[in-house]
RODREN-384321 format. One record per residue: x, y, z of N, C-alpha, C, O in turn; residue in three letters. Coordinates in steps of 0.1 Angstrom, whole numbers, plus 5000, padded with zeros to 4 digits. Example, Ala and Ser with C-alpha at 12.3 -4.5 7.8 and 13.67 -1.06 7.14 Angstrom:
BEGIN
513249435078512349555078513249675078514249675085ala512849785071513749895071512950005079513450115080ser
***
This chain:
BEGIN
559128671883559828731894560928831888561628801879unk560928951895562229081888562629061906562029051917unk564129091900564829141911565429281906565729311894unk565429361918565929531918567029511926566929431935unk568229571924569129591939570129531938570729491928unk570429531950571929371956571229271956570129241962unk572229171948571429071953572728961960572728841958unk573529011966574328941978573828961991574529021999unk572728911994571928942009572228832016572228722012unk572428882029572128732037570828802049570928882058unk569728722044568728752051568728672062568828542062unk568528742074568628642089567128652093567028562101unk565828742092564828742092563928732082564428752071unk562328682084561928722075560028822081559528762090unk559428902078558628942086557229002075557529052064unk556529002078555029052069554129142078553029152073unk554329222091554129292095555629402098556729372102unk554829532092556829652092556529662104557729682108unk555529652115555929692125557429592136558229622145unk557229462126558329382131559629352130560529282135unk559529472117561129482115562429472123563229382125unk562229652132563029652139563329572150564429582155unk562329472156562829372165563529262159563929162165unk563829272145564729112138565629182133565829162121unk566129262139566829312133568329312138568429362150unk569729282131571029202135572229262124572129312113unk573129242131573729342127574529292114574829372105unk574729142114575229062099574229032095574228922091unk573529072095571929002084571329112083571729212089unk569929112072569129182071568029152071568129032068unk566429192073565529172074564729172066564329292065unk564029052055563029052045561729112051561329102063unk561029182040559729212049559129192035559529252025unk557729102034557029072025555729152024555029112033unk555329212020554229302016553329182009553629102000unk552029182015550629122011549529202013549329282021unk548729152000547529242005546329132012546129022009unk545729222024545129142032543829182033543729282026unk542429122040541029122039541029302047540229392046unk542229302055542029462063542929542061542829652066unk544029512054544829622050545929552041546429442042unk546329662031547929592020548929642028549029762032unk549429552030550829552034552129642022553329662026unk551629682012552229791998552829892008554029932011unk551329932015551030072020552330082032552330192038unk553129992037554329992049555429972046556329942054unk555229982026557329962021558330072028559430052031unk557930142029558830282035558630282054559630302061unk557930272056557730232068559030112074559430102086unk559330022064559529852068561129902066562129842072unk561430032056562629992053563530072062564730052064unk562430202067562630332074563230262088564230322093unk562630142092562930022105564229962098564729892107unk564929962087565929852084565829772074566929742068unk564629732069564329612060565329602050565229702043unk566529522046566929562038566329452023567029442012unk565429392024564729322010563529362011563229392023unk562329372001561229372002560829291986561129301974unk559729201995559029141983557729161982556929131990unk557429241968556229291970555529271955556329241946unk554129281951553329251938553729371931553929381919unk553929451938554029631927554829711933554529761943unk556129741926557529841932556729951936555529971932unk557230051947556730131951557830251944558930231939unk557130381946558030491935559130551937559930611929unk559330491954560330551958561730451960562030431971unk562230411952563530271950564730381957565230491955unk564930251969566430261977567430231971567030111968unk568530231965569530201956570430061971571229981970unk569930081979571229981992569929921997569929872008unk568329911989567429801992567429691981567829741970unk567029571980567029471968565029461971564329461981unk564729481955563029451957563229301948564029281939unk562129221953561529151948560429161944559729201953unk559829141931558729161928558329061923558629021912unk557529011930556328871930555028851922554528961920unk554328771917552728791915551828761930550828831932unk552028711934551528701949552428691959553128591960unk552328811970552928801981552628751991553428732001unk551428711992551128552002551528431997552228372005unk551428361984552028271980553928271981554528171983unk554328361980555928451977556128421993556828311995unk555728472003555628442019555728302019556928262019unk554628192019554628082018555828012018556327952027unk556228042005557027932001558727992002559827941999unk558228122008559928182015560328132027561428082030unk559328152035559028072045559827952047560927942053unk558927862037559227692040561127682037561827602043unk561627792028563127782023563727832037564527762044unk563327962038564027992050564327842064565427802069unk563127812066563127702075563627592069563727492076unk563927572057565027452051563727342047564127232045unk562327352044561627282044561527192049561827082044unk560827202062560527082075559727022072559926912076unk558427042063557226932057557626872051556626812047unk559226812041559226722034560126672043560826582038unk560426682058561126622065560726532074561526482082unk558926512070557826442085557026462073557026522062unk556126352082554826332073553826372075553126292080unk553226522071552826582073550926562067550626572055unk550026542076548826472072547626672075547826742085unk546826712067546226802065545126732066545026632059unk543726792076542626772072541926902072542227002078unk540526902059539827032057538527012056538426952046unk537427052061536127042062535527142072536127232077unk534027122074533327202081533127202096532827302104unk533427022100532826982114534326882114535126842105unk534326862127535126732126536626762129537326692136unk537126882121538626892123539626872140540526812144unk539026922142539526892157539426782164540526732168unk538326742166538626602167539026502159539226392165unk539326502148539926442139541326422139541826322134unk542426552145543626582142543526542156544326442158unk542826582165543626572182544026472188544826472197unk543026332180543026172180543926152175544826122182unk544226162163545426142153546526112165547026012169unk546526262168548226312176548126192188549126142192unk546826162194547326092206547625952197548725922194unk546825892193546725742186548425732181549225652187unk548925812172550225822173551125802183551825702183unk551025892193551925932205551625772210552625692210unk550425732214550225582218551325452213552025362219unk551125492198551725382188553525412188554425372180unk553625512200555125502197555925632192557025662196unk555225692185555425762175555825922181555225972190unk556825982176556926162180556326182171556426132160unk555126312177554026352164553626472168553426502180unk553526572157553126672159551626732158550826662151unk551026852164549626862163549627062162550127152168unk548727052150548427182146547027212146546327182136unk546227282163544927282158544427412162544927512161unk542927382168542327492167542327562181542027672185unk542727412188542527422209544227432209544527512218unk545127392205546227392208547127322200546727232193unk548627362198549527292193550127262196550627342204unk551227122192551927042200553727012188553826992176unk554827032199555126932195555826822206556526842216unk555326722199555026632209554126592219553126542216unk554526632234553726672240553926812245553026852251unk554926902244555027032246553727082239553327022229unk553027212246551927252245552527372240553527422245unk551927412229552227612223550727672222549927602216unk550427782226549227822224549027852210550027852202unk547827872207547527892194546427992194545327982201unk546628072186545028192180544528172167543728252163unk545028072160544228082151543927952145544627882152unk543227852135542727722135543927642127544327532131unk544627722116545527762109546527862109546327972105unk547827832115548527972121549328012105549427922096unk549828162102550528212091551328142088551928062096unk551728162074553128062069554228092076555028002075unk554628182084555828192087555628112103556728052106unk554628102113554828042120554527882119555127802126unk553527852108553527732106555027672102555527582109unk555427712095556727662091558227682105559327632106unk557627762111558927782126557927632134558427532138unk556927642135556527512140556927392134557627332141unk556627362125557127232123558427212120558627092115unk559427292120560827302122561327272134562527232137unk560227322144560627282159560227142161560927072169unk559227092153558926962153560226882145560426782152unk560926892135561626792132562826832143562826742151unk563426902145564626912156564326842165565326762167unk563126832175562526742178562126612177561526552186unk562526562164562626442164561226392159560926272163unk560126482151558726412150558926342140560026362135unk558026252134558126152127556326202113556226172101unk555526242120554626272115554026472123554526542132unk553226482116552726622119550726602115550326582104unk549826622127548526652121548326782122548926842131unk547426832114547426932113545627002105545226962095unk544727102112543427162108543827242095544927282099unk543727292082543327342073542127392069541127342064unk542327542072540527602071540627662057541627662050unk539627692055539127742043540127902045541027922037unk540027962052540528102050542028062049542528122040unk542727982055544027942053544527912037545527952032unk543427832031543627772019543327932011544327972004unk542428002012542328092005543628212002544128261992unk543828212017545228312021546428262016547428332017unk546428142012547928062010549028062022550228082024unk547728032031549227972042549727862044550427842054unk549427772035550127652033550727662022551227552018unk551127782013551927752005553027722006553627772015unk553927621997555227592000555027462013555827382017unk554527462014554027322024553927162014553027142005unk554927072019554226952012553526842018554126812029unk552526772016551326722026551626572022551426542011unk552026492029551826322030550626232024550526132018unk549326362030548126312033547026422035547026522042unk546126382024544426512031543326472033542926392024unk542526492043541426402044540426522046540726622052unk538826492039537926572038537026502045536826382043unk536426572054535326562063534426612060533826522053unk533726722059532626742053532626852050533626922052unk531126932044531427092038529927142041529227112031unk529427192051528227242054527827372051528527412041unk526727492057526727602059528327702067528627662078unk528727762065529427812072530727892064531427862054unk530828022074532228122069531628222057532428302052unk530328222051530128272043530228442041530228522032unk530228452058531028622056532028642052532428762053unk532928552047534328542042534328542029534628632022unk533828352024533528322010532328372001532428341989unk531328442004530228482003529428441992528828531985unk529428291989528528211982529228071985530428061984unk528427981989529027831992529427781980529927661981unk529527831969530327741958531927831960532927771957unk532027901963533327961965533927861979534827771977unk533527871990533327752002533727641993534927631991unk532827561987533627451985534327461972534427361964unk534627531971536227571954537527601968538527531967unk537427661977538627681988538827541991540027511988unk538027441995538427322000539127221991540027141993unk538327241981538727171971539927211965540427131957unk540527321968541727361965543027301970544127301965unk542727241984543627181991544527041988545626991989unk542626991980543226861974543526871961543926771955unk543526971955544026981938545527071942545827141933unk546127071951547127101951548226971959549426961959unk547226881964548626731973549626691958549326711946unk550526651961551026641950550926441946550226391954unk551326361938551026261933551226141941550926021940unk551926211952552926071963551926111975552526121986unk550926131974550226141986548726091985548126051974unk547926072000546826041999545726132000545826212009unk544926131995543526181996542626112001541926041993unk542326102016540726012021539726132018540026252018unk538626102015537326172017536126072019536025952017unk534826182025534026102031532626092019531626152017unk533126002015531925962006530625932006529925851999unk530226002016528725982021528626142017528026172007unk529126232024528826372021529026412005530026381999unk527726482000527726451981528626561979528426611968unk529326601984530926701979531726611978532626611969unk531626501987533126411988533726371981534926371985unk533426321968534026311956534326431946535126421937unk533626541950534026681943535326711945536226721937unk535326721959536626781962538426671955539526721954unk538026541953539126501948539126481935540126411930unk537826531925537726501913539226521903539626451894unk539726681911541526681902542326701906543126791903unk542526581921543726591928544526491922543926381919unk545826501920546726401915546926261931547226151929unk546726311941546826201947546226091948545226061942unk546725991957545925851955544625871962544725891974unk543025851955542225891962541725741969541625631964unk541425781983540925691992539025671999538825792003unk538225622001537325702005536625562022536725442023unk536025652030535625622043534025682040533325752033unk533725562052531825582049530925502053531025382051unk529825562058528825422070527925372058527425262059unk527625452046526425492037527025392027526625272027unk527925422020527925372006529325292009530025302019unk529625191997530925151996531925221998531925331993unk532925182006534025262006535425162011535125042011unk536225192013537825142017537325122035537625032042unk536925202037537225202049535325212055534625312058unk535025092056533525112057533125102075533925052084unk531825152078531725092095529925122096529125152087unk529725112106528225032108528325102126529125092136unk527525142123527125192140525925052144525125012136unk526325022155525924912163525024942175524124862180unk525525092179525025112197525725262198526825292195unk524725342201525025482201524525512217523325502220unk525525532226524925622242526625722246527725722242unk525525792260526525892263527925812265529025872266unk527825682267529025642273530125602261531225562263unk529325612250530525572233529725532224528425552224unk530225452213529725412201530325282201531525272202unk529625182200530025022195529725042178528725072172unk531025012174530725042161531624922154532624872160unk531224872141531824792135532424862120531724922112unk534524802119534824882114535324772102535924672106unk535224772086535724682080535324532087536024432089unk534024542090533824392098534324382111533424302115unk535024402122535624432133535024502143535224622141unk534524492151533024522160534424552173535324482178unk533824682174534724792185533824872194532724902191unk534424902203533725002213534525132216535725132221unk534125212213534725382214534225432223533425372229unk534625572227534725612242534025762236533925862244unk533525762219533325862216531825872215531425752217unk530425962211529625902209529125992196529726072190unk527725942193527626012182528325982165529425952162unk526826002156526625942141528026012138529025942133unk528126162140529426222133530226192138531226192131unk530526142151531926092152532025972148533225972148unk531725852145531625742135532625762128533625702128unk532025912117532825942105534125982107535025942099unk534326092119535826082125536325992131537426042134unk536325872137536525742139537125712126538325742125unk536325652116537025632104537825682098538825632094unk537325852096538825902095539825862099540725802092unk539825892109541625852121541825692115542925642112unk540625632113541225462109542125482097543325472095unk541525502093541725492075543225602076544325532077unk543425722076544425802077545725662085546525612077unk545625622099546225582101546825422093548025402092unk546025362091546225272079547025332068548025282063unk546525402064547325462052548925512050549725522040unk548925542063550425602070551525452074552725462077unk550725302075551225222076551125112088551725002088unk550225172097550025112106549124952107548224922099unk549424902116548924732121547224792122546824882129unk546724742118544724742117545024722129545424812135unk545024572136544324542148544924622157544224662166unk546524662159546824782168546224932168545824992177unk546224942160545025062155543425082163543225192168unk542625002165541624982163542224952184542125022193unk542624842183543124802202543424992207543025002219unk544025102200544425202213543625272207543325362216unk542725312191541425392192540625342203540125422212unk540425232203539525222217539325282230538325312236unk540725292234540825422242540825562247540725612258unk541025612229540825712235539625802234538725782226unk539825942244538626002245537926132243538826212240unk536926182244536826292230537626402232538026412244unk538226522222538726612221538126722229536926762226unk538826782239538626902249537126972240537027012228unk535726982252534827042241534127002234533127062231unk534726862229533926822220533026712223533626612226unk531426692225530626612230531026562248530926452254unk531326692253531926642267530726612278530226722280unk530326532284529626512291529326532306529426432312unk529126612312529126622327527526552336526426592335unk528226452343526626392350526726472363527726512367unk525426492371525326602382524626462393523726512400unk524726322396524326252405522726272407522226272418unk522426292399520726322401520026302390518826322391unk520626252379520026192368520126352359519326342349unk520526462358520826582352522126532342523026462346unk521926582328523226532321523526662314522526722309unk524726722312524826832302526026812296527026782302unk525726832278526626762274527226962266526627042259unk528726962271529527082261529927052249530726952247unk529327152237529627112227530727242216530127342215unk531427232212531427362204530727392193530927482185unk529827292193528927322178528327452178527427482186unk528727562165528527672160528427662146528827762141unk528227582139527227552123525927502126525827422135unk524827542119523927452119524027332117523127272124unk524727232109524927072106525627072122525027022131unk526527112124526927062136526527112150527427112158unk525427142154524327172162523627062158523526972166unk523027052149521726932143522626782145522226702154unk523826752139524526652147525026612158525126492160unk525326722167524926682184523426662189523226582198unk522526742182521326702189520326602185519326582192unk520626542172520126422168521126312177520726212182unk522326362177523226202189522126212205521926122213unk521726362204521026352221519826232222519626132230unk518826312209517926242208518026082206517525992213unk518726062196518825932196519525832212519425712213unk520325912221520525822227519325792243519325702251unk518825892243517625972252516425902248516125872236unk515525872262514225792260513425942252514026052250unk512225922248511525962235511026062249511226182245unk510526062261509926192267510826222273510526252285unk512226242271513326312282513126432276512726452265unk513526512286513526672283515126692280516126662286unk514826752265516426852259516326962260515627012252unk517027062272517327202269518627242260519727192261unk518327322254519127362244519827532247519127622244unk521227542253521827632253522627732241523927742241unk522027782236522627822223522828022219522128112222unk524128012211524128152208524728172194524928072187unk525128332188525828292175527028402178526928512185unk528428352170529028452173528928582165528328592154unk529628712171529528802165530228802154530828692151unk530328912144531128962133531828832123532828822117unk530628732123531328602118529628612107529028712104unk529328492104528028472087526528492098525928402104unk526328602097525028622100523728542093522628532097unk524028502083522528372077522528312088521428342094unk523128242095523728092096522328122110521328042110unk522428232119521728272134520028222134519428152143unk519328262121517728212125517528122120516328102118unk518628002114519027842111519527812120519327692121unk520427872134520327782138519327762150519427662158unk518327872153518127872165517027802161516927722169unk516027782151515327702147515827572145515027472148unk516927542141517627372146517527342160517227222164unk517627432167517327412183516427442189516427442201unk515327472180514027452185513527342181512827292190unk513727252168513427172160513427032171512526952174unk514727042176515526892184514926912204514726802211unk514927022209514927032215513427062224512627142219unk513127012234511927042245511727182246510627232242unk512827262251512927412256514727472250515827412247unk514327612250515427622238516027772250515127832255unk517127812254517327942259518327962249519127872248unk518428072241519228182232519628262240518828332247unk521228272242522028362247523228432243523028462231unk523928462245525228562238526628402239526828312247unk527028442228528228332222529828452226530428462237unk530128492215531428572214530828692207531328692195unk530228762209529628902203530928972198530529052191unk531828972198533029052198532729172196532229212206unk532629262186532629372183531029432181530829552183unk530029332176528829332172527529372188527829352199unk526629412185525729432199525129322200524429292190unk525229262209524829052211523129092213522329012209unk522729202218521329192217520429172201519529102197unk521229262196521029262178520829112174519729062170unk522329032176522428902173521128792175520628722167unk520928812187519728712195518728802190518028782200unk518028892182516928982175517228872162516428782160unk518328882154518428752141518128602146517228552140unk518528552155518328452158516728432160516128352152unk516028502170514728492172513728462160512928372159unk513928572149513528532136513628362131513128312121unk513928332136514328132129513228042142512827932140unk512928132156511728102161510628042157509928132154unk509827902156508527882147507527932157507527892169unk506828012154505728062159505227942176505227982187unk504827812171504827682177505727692192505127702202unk506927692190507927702197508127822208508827822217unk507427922205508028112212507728042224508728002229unk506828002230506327962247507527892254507827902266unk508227802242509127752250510527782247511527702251unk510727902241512227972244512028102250511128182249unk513228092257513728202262515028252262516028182260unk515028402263515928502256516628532268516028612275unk517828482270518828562283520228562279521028462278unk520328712277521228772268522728742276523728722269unk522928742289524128672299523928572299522828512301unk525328522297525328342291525628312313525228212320unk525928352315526028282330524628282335524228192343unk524128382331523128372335521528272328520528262334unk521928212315521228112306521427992316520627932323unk523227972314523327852323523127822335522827712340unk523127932340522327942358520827882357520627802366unk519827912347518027892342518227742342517727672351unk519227702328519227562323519327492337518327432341unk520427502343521027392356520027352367520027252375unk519227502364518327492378516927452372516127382378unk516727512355515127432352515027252348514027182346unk516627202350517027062348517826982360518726892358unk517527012368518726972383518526832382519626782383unk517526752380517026632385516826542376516526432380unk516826562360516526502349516726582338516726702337unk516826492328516926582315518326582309519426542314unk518026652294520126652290519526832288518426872285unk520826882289521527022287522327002277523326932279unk522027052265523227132255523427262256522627362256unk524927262258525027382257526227412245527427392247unk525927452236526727442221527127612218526627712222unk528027592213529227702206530627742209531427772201unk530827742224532127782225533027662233534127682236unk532127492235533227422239534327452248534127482260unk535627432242536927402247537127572251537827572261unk536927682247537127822247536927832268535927782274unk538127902274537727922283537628132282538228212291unk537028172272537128282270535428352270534728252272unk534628482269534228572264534728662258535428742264unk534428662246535328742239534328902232533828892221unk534029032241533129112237534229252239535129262247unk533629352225534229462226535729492227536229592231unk536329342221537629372220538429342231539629382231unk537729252246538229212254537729072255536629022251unk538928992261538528832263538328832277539328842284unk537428822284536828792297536628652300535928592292unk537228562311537328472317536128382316535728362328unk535128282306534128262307534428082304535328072295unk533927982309534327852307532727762311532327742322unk532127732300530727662301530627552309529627522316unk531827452307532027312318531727372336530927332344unk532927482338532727572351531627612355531227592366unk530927672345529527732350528927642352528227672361unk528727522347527727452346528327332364527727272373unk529327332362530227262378529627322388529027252396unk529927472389529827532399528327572398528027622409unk527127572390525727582393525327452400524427452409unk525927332397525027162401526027112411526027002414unk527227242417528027222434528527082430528326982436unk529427082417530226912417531726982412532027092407unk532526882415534026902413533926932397533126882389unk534927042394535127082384536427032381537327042390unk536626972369538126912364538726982350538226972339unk539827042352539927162341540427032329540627072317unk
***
């Protein structure tokens, strides 16, 4: 690190966009503005811009030519890491103030953290929640846009969390997070790995990079912490091979700490037996098993009573979106899923099949999103021909991308076998209108990708779109937001 300048600053902001200077800006303080280079633009390119607004610090990888003599530069090796961990100081570091629990994998996070936060809140506890549908502290609701928010708001959140009085913090950890270092400067209690499939490869663009990001999360916990992973998935042990923390592992397959046994799989939950202890969940499905255990094992590990544990998992029930079930009084079942990976499509619709007599009809509601890993589209639409009776491909979140193009990729993963029984309807109101009405009387409806999302999100606009609604208001039953 070089410092340029004054260095008697009292910084009262700190900001990584110049356009935000001038709103933090106060008349006894001055405004840091950190320069990063990002997947869409360096922040380098807005030192004059940031200071032209006020900035009077800038931390940046490479001085720019033009030095203010009444500016102080810092000059960093990384200005996302440098952010990070400015961040956490500025905010007095609130993660070593609460016990801050990180989970990172492919499927699973959200319901994994969102249980956490209630099973907590149940047990007594003020707890914080950082996810992908929303963030909490406590029970105050904060919206959220991203799965993983930037270091500087993650760290103003869980600052609002300890003033508040939390005691623990759960929290999603995505691969692009881990990559970008917005958990730098963050210290973790606890990390738990769920699994590592197909997926984000328009980002990482080879899955061994994919799982080197994940695995980064756990080679950074530091020695006073735990590491659970799912030792049935053959990464699971990768990812903690050189984490200094205490490694733990959870698992229906092989030996583990935290072992369980599926008993009874239907729409109405999972009777599952956990460490010997035969329970009934309100959740259903093989993969949630594995998040079941998670939440056990995490919460054991943080110190909690097994049998109270296990007494208020019992109740609770699945994460907004995830495996949600709507019955239409006529023997019609559709279950909302957010599954948008292939493993997690193939894992809701193997829970269908297996809980479904052998001639029930599965329609399969499916799309891919736009400007996100195009492989992933004629994998999965063939996963959903694979599982399913009748298959309709329709438009997901096209954002920017032409959704007819998308469903042109997808169709390709079509088995020749299968074309008679899919159909292509490129308006998703209009897919779910087909499904409701080709299944009124019998049958399960999947409709997978956007779950909990009450959005369409095309051309740079979010339009009002909610799959539970559509599917309420096609089969005339009370809709419950």
């Amino acid at each position: 690190m070089e410092v340029i300048g004054p260095r008697e600053t009292v910084v009262g902001a700190i900001v990584f966009d110049s356009r935000e200077v001038a709103t933090h800006r106060q008349a006894d303080t001055t405004v840091m503005y950190v320069a990063q280079r990002g997947t869409q633009t360096d922040g380098h390119r807005y030192i004059d811009n940031a200071i032209g607004d006020g900035a009077g610090v800038v931390v940046c990888e490479n001085l720019p030519e033009n030095i203010h003599s009444e500016v102080t530069y810092v000059r960093v090796a990384d200005g996302a890491i440098a952010l990070g961990e400015l961040a956490a100081a500025f905010y007095d570091f609130p993660s070593k103030k609460l016990k801050l629990v990180g989970i990172t994998g492919t499927n699973g996070k959200t319901t994994t953290v969102t249980l956490l936060h209630r099973l907590f809140t149940e047990m007594k506890h003020a707890t914080g929640l950082i996810s992908t549908i929303v963030n909490k502290v406590k029970e105050r609701e904060i919206a959220t846009s991203h799965t993983t928010p930037d270091a500087l708001t993650l760290n103003e959140l869980l600052s609002e969390m300890v003033s508040e009085g939390c005691e623990y913090c759960f929290m999603e950890v995505s691969s692009h997070a881990i990559c970008q270092h917005r958990i730098a400067g963050l210290q973790f209690a606890g990390g738990i790995f769920s699994n590592i499939t197909h997926d984000h490869l328009d980002f990482h663009k080879t899955f061994a990079n994919y799982i080197q990001a994940k695995k980064a999360f756990f080679d950074g916990l530091p020695a006073n912490a735990f590491a659970l992973t799912n030792v049935d998935d053959k990464n699971g042990l990768v990812m903690v091979q050189n984490t200094a923390a205490a490694v733990h592992r959870y698992g229906l397959q092989h030996d583990a700490e935290f072992k369980g046994k599926i008993l009874e799989n239907a729409f109405e939950g999972l009777h599952l037996q956990v460490n010997g202890t035969e329970c009934f969940f309100r959740l259903s499905g093989r993969f949630n098993a594995y998040n079941l255990l998670a939440i056990y094992g995490t919460a054991v590990l943080l110190g909690g009573d097994k049998d109270e544990i296990l007494m208020k998992m019992s109740n609770l029930g699945a994460a907004e979106g995830r495996f949600h079930v709507i019955r239409n009084g006529r023997g019609g079942v559709a279950v909302i899923d957010y599954a948008h990976t292939p493993d997690a499509l193939e894992n809701v619709l193997t829970t269908i099949r297996d809980i479904t007599n052998a001639d029930e009809e599965v329609l399969t509601v499916v799309g891919c999103g736009g400007n996100r890993d195009a492989l992933k589209r004629p994998v999965m639409a063939g996963i959903a021909c694979k599982y399913s009776s009748r298959v309709i491909l329709t438009s997901d979140n096209p954002r920017w991308e032409d959704p007819n193009e998308i469903l042109r990729q997808m169709e390709a993963g079509v088995p020749d076998e299968k074309r008679d029984n899919t159909l292509v309807i490129e308006n998703r109101h209009s897919a779910i209108q087909t499904a409701c009405m080709m299944l009124a009387d019998h049958g399960v409806i999947l409709i997978a990708g956007k779950g909990h999302e009450k959005y369409q999100d095309a051309q740079g606009v979010k339009h009002h779109f909610d799959d539970s609604e559509e599917v309420c208001n096609n089969w005339k039953i009370p809709y419950k937001k």
